[in-house]
ZAFIMI-869142 format. One record per atom (N, C-alpha, C): residue in one letter; atom name; y, z, x. Coordinates in nm, 3 decimals. Example, Ala and Ser with C-alpha at 12.3 -4.5 7.8 and 13.67 -1.06 7.14 Angstrom:
BEGIN
+------+------+---------+---------+---------+
| code | site |       v |       w |       u |
+------+------+---------+---------+---------+
|    A |    N |  -0.569 |   0.780 |   1.319 |
|    A |   CA |  -0.450 |   0.780 |   1.230 |
|    A |    C |  -0.330 |   0.780 |   1.320 |
|    S |    N |  -0.225 |   0.708 |   1.285 |
|    S |   CA |  -0.106 |   0.714 |   1.367 |
|    S |    C |   0.003 |   0.787 |   1.290 |
+------+------+---------+---------+---------+
REM end
This chain:
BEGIN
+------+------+---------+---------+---------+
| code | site |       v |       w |       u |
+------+------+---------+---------+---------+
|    X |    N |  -9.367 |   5.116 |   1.870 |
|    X |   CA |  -9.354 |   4.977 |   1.831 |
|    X |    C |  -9.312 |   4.970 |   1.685 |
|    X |    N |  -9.220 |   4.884 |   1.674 |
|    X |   CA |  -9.155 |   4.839 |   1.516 |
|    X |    C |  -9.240 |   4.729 |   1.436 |
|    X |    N |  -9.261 |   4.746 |   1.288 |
|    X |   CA |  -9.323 |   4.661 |   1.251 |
|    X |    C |  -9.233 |   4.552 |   1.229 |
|    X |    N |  -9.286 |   4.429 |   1.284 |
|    X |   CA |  -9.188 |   4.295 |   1.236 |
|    X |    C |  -9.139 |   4.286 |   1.029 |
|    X |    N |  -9.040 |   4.211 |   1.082 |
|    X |   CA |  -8.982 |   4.144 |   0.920 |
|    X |    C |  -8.934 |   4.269 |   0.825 |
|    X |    N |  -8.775 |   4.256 |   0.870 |
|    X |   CA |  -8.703 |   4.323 |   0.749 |
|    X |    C |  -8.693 |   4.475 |   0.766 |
|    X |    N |  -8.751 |   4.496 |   0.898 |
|    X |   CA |  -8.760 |   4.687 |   0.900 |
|    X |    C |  -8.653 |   4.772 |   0.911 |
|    X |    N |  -8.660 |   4.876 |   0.851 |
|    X |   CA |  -8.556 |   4.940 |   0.852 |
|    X |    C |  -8.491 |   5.000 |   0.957 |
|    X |    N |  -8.567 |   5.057 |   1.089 |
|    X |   CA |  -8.550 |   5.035 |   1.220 |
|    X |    C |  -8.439 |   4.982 |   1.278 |
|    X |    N |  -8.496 |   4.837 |   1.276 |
|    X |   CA |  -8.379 |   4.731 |   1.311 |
|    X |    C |  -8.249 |   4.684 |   1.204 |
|    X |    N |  -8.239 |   4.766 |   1.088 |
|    X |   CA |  -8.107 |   4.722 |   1.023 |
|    X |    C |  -8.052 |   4.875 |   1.072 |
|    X |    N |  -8.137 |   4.957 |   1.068 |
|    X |   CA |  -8.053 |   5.074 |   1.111 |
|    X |    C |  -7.991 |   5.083 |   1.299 |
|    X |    N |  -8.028 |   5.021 |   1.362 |
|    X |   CA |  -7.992 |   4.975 |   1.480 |
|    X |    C |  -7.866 |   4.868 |   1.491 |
|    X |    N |  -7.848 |   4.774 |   1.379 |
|    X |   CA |  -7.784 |   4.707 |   1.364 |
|    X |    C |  -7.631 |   4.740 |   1.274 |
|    X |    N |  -7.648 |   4.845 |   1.231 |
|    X |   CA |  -7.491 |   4.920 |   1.197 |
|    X |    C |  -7.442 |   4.997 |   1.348 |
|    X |    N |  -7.387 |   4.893 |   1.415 |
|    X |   CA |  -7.309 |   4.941 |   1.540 |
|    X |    C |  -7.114 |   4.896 |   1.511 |
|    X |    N |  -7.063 |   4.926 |   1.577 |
|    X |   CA |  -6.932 |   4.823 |   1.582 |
|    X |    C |  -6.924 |   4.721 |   1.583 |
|    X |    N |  -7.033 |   4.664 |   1.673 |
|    X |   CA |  -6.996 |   4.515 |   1.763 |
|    X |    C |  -7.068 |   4.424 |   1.669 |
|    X |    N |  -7.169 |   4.494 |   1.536 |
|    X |   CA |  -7.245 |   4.368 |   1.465 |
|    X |    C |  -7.216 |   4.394 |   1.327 |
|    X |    N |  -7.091 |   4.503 |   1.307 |
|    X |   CA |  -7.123 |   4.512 |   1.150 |
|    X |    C |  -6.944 |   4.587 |   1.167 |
|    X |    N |  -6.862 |   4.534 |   1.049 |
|    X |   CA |  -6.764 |   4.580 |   0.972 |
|    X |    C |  -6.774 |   4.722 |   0.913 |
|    X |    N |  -6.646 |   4.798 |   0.958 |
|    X |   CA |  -6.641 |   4.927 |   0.869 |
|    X |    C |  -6.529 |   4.956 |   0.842 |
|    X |    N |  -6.486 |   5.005 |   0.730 |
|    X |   CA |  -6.400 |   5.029 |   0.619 |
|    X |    C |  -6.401 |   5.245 |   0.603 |
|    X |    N |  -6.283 |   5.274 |   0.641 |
|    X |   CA |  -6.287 |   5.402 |   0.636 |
|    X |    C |  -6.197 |   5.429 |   0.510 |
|    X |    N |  -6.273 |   5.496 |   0.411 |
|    X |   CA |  -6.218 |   5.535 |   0.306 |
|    X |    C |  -6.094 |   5.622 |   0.284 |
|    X |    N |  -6.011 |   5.676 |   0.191 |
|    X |   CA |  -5.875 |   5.746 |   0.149 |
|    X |    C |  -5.965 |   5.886 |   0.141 |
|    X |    N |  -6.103 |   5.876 |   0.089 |
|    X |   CA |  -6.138 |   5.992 |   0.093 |
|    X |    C |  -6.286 |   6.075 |   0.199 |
|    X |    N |  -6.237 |   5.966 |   0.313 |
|    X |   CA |  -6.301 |   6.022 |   0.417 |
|    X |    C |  -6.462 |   5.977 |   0.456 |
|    X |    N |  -6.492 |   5.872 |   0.368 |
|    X |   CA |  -6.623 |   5.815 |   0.393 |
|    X |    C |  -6.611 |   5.702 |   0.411 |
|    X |    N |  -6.696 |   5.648 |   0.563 |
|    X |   CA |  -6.703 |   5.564 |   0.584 |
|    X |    C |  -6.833 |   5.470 |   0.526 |
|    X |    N |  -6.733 |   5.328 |   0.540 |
|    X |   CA |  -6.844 |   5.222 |   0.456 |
|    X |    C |  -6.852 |   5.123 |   0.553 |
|    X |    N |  -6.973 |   5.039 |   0.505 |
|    X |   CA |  -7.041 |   4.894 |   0.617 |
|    X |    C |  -6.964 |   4.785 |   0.492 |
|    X |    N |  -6.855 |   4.744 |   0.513 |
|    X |   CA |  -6.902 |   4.640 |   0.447 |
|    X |    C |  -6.922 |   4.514 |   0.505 |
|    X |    N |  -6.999 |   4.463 |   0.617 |
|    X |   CA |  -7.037 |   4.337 |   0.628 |
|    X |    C |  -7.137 |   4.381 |   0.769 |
|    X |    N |  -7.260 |   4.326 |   0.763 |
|    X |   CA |  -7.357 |   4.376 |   0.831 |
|    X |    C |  -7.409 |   4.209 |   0.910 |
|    X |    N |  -7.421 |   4.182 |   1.043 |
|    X |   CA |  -7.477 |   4.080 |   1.086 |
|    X |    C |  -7.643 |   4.031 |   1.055 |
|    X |    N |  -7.659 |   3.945 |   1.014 |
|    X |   CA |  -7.771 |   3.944 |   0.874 |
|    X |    C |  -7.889 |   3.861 |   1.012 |
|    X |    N |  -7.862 |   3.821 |   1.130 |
|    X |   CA |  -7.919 |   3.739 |   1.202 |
|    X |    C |  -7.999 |   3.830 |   1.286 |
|    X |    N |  -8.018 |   3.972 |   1.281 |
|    X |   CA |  -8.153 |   4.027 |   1.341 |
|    X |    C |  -8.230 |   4.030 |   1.236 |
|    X |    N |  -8.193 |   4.040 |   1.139 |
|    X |   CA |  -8.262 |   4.095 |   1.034 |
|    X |    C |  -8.431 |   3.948 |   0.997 |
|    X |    N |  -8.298 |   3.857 |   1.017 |
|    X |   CA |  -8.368 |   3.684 |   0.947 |
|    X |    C |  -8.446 |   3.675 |   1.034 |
|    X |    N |  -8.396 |   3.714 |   1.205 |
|    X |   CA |  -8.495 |   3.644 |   1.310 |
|    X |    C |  -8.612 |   3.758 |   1.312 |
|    X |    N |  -8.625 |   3.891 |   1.264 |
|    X |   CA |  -8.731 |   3.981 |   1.273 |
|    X |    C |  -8.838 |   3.946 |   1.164 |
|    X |    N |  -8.751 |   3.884 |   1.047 |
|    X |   CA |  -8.834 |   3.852 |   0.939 |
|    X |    C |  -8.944 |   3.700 |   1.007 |
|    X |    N |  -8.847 |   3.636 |   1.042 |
|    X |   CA |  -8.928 |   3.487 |   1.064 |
|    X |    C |  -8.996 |   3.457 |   1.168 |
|    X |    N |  -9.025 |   3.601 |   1.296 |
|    X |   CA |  -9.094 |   3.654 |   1.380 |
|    X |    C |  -9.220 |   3.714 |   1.323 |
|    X |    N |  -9.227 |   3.780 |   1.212 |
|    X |   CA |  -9.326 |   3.873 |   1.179 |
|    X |    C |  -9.417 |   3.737 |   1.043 |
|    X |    N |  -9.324 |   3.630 |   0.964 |
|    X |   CA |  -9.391 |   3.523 |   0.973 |
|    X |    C |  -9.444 |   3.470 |   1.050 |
|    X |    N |  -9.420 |   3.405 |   1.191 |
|    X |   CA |  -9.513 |   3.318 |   1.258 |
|    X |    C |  -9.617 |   3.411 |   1.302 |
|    X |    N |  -9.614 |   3.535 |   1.310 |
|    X |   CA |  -9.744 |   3.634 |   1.357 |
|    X |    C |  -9.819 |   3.608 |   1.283 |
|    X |    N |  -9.794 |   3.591 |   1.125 |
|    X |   CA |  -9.884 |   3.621 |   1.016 |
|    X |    C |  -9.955 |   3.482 |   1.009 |
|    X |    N |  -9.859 |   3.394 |   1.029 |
|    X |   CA |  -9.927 |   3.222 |   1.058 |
|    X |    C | -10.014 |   3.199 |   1.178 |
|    X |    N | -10.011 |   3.268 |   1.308 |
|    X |   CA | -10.078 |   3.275 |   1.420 |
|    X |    C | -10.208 |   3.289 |   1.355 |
|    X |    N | -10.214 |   3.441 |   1.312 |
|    X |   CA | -10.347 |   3.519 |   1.284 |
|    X |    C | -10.416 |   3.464 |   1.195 |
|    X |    N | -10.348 |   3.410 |   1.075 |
|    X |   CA | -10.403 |   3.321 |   1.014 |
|    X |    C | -10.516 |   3.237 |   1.033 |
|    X |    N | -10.428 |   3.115 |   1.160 |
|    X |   CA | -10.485 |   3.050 |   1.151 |
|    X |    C | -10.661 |   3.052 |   1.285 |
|    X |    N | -10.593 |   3.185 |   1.332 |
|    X |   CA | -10.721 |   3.242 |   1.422 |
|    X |    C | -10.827 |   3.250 |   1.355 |
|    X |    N | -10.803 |   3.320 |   1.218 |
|    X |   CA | -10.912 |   3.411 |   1.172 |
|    X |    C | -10.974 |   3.285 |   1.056 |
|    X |    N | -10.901 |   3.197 |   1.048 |
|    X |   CA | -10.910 |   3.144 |   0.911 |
|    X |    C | -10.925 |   3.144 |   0.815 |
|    X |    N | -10.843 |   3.277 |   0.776 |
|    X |   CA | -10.819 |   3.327 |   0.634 |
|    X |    C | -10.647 |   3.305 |   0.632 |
|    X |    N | -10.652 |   3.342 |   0.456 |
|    X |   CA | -10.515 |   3.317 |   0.398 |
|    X |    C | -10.413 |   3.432 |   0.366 |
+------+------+---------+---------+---------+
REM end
């Protein structure tokens, strides 16, 4: 299991073809330059409402 919000996991899952731009260099290294930023936001604002759930279970801050 992945920890929610921002993990590295899921951005490293997310350098595929189909969600992220790549740029092959003159000297043989390839680069990301444009990465789809919308797993990233929805893992983050997933692992918020957990933290707001539990919250408000436990009723602490």
């Amino acid at each position: 299991m992945w920890p929610l919000g921002d993990s590295c996991p899921l951005i490293g899952t997310a350098l595929s073809p189909k969600s992220s731009t790549w740029v092959d260099e003159p000297n043989g290294v390839r680069t990301c330059t444009r990465l789809d930023r919308q797993p990233v936001f929805g893992d983050m604002i997933a692992a918020f409402r957990g933290h707001a759930r539990r919250s408000r279970s436990t009723g602490s801050s």
